[in-house]
VOMAR-514055 format. One record per atom (N, C-alpha, C): x negated, y, z negated; residue in three letters. Coordinates in steps of 0.02 Angstrom, whole numbers, plus 50000, padded with zeros to 5 digits. Each point is the difference from the previous one (the first is absolute). Example, Ala and Ser with C-alpha at 12.3 -4.5 7.8 and 13.67 -1.06 7.14 Angstrom:
BEGIN
493404971649610ALA 500455005950000ALA 499555006050000ALA 500185005350036SER 499585005949997SER 500395005549963SER 
% end
This chain:
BEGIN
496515133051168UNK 499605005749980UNK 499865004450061UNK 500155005150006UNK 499685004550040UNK 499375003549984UNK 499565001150071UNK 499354998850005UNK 499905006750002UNK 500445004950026UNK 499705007749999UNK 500555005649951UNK 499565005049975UNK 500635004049953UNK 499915006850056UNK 500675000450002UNK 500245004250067UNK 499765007249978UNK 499985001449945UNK 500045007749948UNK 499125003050015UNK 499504994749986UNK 499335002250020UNK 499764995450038UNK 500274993350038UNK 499724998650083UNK 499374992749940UNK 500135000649946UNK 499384997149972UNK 500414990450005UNK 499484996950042UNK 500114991550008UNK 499734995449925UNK 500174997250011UNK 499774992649966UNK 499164997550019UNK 499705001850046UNK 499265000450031UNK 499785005949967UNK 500305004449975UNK 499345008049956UNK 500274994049942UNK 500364998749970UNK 500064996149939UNK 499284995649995UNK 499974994950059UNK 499494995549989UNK 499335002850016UNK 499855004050053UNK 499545003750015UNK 499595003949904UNK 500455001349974UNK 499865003249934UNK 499734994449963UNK 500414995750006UNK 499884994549922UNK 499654996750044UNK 499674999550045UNK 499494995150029UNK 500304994249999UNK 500614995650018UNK 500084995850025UNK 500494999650054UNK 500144994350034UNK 500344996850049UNK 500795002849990UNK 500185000650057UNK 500845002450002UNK 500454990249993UNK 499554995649998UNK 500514996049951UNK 499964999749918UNK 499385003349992UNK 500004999249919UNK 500615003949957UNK 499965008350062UNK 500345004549974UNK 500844998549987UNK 499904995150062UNK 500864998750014UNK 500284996749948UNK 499514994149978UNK 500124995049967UNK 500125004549922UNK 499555003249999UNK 499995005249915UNK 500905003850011UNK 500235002350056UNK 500475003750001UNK 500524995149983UNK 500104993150036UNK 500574995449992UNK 499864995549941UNK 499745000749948UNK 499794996649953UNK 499964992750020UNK 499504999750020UNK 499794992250024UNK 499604998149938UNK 500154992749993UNK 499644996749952UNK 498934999749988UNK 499884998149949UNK 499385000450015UNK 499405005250039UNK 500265005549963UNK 499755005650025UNK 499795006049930UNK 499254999649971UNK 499935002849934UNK 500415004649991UNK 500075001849932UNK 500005006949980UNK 499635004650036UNK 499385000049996UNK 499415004650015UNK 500245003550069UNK 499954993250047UNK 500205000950057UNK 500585004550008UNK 500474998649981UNK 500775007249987UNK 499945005249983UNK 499484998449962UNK 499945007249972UNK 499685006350027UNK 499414994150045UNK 499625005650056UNK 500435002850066UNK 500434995450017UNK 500584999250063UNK 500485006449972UNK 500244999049941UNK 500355006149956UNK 499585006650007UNK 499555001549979UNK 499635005250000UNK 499885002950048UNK 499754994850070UNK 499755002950071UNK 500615003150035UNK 500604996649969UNK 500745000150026UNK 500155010349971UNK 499894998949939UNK 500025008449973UNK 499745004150017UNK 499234998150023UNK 499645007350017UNK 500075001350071UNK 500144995550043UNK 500274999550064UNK 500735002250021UNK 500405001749933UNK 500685003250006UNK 500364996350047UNK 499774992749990UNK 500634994650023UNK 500574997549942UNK 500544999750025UNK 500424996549955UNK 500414995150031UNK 499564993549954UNK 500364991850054UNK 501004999749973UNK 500114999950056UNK 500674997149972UNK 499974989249977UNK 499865002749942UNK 499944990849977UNK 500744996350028UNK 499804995650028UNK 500434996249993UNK 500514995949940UNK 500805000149995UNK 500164996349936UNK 499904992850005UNK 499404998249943UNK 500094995049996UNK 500454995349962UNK 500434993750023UNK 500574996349974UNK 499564996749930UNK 500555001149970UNK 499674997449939UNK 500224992749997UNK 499464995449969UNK 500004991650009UNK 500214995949933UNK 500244996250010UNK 499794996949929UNK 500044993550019UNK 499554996049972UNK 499704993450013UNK 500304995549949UNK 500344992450056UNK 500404998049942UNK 499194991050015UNK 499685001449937UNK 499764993550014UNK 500304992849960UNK 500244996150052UNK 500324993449975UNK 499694992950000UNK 500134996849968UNK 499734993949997UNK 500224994050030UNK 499914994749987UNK 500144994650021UNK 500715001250056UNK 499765000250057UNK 500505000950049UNK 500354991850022UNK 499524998249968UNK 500404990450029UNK 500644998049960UNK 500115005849947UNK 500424998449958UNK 500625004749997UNK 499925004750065UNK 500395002650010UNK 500764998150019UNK 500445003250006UNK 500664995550037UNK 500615005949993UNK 500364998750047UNK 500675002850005UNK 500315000849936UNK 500405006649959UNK 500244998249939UNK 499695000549922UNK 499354996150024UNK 499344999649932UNK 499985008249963UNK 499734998049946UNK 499695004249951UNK 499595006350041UNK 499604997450024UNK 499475005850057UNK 500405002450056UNK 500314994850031UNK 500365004750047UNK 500395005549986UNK 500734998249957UNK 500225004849957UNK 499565006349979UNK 499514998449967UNK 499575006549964UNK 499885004250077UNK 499544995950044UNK 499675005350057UNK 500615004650015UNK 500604996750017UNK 500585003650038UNK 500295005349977UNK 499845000849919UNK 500285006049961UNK 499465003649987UNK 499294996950010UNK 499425006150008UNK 499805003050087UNK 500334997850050UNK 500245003050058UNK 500425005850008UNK 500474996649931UNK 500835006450035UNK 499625005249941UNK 499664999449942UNK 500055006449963UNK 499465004350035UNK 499314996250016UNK 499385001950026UNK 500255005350065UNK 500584998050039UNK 500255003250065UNK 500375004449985UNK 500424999249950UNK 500505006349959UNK 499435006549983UNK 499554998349962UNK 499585003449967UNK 499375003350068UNK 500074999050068UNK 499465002350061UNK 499224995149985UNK 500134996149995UNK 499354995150010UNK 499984993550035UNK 499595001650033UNK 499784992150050UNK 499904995749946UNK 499954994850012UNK 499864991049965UNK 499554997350055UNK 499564998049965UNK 499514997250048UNK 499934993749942UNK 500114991950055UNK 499804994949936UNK 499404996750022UNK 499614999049942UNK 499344996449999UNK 499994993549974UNK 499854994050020UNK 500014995749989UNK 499524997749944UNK 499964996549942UNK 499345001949938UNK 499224997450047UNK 500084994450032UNK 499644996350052UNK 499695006250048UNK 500245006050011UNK 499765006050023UNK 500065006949974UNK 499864998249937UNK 500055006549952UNK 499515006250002UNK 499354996850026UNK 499695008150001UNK 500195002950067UNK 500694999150017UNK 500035004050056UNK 500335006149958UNK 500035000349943UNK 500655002849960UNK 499285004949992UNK 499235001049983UNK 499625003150009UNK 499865005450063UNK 500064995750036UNK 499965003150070UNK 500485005650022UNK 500604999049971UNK 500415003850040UNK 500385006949947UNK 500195006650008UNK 500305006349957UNK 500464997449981UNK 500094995749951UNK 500554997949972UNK 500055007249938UNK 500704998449988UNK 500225004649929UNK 500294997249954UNK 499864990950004UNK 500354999349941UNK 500024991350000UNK 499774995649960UNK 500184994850023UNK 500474995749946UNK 500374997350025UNK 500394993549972UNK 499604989449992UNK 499974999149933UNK 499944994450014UNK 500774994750005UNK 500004994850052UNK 500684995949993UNK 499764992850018UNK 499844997049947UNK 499954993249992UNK 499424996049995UNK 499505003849962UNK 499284999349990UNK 500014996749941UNK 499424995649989UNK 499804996949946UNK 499565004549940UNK 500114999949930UNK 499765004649983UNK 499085000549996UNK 499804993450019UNK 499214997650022UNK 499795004350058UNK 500664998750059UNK 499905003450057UNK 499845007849979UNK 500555002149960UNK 499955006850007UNK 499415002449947UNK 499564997949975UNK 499354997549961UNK 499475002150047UNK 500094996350060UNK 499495001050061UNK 500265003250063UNK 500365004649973UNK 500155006350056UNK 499475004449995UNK 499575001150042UNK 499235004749961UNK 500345005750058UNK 499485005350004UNK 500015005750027UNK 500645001550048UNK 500424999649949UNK 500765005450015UNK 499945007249984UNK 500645002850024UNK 499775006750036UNK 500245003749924UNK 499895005349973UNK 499945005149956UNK 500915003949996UNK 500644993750024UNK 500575003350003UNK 500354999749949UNK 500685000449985UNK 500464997349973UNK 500024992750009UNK 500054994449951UNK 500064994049997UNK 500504997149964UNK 500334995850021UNK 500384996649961UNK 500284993349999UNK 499874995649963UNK 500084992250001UNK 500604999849953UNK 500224990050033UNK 500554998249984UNK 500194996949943UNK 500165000649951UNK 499844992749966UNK 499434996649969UNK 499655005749992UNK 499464996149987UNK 499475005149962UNK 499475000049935UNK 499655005049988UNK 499565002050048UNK 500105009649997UNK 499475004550037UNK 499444997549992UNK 499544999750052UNK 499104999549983UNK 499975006449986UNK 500025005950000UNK 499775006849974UNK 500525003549973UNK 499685004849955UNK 500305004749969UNK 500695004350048UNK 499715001050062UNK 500235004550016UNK 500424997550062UNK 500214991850005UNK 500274996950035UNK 500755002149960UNK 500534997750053UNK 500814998849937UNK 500194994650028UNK 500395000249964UNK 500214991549996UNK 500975002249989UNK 500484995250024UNK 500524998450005UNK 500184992249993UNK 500244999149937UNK 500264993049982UNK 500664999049997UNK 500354995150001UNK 500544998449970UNK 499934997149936UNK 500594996849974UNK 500064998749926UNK 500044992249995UNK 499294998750025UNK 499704992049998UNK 500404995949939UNK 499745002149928UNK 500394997049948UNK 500544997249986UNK 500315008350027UNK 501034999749989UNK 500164994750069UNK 499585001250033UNK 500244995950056UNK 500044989149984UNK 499794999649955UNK 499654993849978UNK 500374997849944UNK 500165006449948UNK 500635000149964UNK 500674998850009UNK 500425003350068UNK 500394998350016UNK 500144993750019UNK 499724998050044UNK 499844992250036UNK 500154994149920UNK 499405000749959UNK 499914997649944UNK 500924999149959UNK 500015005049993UNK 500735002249942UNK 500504997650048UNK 500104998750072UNK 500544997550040UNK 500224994649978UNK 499214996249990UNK 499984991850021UNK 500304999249906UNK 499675002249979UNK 499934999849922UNK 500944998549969UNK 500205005450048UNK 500795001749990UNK 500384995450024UNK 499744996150047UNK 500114993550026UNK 500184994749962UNK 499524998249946UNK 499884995049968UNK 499254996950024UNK 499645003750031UNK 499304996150018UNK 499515001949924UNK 499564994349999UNK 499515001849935UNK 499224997050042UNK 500014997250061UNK 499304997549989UNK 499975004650114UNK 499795005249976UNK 499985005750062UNK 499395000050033UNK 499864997950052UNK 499214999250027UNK 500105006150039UNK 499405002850002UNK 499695008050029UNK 499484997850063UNK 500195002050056UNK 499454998650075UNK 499865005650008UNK 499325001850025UNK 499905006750016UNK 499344999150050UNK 499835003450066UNK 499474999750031UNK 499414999649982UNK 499525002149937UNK 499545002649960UNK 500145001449931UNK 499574995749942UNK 499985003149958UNK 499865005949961UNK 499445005450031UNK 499665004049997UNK 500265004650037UNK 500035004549961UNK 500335009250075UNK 500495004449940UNK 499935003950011UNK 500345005449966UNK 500914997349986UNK 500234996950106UNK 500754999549979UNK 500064995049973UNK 499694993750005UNK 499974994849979UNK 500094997349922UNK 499625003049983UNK 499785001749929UNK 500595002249964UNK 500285006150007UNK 500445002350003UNK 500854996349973UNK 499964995450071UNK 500774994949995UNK 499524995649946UNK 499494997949992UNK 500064993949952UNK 500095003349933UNK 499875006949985UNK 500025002149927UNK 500954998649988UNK 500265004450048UNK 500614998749987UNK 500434992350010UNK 499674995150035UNK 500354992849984UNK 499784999949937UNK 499445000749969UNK 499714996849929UNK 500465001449971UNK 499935009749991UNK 500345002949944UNK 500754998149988UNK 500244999650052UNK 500834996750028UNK 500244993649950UNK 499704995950019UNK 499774993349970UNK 499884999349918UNK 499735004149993UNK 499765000749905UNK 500655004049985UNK 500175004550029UNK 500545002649958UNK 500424994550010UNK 500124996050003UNK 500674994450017UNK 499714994849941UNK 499514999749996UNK 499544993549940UNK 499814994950064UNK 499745002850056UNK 499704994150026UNK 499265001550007UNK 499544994749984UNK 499485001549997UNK 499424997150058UNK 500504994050042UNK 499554997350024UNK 500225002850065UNK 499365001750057UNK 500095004750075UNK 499814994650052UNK 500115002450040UNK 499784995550071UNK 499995004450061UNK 499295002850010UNK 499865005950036UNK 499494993950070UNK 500165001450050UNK 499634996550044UNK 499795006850055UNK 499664996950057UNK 499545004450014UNK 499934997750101UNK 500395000450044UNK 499814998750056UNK 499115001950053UNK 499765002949953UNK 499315001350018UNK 499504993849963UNK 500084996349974UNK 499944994049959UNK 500244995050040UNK 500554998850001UNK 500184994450016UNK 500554999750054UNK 500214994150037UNK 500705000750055UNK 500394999049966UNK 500615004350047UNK 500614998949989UNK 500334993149956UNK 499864995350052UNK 500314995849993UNK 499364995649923UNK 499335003849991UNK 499904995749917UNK 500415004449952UNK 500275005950012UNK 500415003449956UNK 500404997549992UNK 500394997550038UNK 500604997249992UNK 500164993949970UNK 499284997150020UNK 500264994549963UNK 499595000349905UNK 499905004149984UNK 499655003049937UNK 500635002149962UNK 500515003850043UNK 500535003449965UNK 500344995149986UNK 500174993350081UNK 500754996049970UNK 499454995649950UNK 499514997349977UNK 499684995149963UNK 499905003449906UNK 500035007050016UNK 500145004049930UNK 500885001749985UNK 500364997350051UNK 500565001249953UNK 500495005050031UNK 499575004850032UNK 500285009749992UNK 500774998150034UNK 500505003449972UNK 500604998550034UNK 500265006150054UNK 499385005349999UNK 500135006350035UNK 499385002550015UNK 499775006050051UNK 499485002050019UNK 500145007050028UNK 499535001549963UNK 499835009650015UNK 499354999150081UNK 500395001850059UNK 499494996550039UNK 499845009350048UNK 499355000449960UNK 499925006950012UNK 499175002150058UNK 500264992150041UNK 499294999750059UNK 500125005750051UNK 499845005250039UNK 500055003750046UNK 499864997750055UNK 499174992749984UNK 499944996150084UNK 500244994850017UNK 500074997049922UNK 500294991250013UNK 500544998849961UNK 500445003749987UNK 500744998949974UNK 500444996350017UNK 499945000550075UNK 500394995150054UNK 499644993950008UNK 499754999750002UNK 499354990349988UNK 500274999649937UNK 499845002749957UNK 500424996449908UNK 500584999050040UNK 500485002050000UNK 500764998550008UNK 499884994550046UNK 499705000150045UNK 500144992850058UNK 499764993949957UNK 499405000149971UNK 499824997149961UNK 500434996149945UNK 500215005049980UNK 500454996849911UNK 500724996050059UNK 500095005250043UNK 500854996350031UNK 499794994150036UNK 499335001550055UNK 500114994050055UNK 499494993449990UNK 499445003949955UNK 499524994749991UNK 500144996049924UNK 500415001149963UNK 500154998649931UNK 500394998949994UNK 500835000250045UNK 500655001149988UNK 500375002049936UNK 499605006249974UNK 500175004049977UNK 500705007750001UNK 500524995249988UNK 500675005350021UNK 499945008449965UNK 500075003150063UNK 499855007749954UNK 500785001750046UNK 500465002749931UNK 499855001449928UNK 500314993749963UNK 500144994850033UNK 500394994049957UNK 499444998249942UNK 499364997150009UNK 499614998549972UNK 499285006149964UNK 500195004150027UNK 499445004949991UNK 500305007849995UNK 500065003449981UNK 500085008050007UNK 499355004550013UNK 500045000950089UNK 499345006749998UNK 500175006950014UNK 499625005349964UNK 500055004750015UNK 499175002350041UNK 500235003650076UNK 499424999050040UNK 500085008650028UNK 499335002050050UNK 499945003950013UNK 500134998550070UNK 500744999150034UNK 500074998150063UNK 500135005650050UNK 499644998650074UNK 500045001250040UNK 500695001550032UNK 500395005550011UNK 500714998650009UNK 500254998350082UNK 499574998650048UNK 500094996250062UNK 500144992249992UNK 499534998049955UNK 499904991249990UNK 500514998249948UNK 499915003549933UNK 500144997749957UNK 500734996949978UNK 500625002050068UNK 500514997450007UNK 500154991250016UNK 499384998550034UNK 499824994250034UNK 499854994949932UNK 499575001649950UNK 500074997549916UNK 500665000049955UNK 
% end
């Protein structure tokens, strides 16, 4: 920002001298610094007019805040990694910084001129108790908006649960066990309508939906081989890989000799299965 306008000699000091405050308040009103009223701008604005100053504002970069969750569950490859990396290249295509907030430090997402935030990998409880977020564009993953005026971007949870389902089905499998992180959640919910519905259209009536937020890996596993299932829709995002070690190393469970799964794998590891 420059401090004097060359045309009438008038500084940034007749600015504050007018509006009665400090030449950091003024500065701060000119570079849009956070936490600084309305009121206050507006007097800084005014003293700025009748004083026949004109601030050259600074451009400010526009932000958008990607707040993510569970970072312990992060990894090379994963679901979240993938997502951040294509909300980097479009966010940078499009002239915007990425700034990521960890949920564990989310009202920093308050603190700072963001223009826009992203949720990636929040619980929908978590995102329940996101309180005093900023008044931007919002948009979550997978999961229902808390407000009206949030958006939301899903995939096709169901069809996704369908396909899997109708693979095994096409197979010759009839007794299909369903793993999923959580029973409860928008995506969640979601894949079990479509195993059900999958299932009934075939005439099968009986399901086997398990739940890794419930129980371990390895009592799943042994729930599935003690019911029978000759295949598994294994649709865990944290513990997919514990089922599989589980059914192969703790059960000697041959996949696919003895078992057919369809999983949501990691494509670094999942060669190693």
């Amino acid at each position: 920002m420059k401090s004097t306008d060359a045309a009438t000699n008038v500084s940034i000091y007749d600015v504050a001298r007018k509006a009665g405050v400090s030449i950091v308040t003024v500065s701060r009103v000119f570079n849009d610094y956070p936490h600084v009223s309305d009121k206050m701008r507006e007097r800084v604005f005014a003293a700025s007019r009748e004083v026949g100053y004109t601030p050259r504002l600074i451009s400010k970069p526009r932000i958008l805040a990607v707040i993510v969750g569970h970072l312990e569950n992060l990894n090379a490859g994963g679901y979240k990694t993938r997502l951040i990396q294509h909300i980097i290249r479009y966010a940078s295509e499009s002239g915007f910084y990425v700034e990521f907030i960890p949920f564990s430090a989310i009202e920093l997402a308050t603190k700072r001129l963001v223009d826009g935030i992203i949720e990636v990998g929040l619980t929908e409880e978590e995102l329940n108790h996101a309180e005093g977020l900023p008044t931007v564009p919002t948009v979550v993953i997978n999961k229902r908006p808390r407000s009206d005026s949030w958006y939301m971007i899903g995939s096709d949870h169901a069809a996704e649960a369908t396909l899997a389902a109708e693979h095994l089905l096409a197979a010759g499998h009839r007794s299909i066990a369903m793993v999923l992180d959580e029973r409860e959640g928008w995506g969640v919910e979601n894949r079990q309508n479509g195993y059900r519905d999958t299932l009934r259209n075939h005439g099968i009536d009986r399901e086997h939906v398990f739940a890794v937020s419930e129980q371990t890996p390895l009592e799943i596993a042994r729930q599935i081989r003690d019911a029978g299932c000759t295949a598994c829709i294994n649709f865990s995002d944290n513990q997919g890989f514990a089922l599989m070690d589980a059914l192969m190393n703790e059960l000697d469970i041959s996949i696919p000799n003895r078992m057919s799964v369809v999983a949501l794998e990691n494509e670094t590891l999942s060669p190693y299965y």
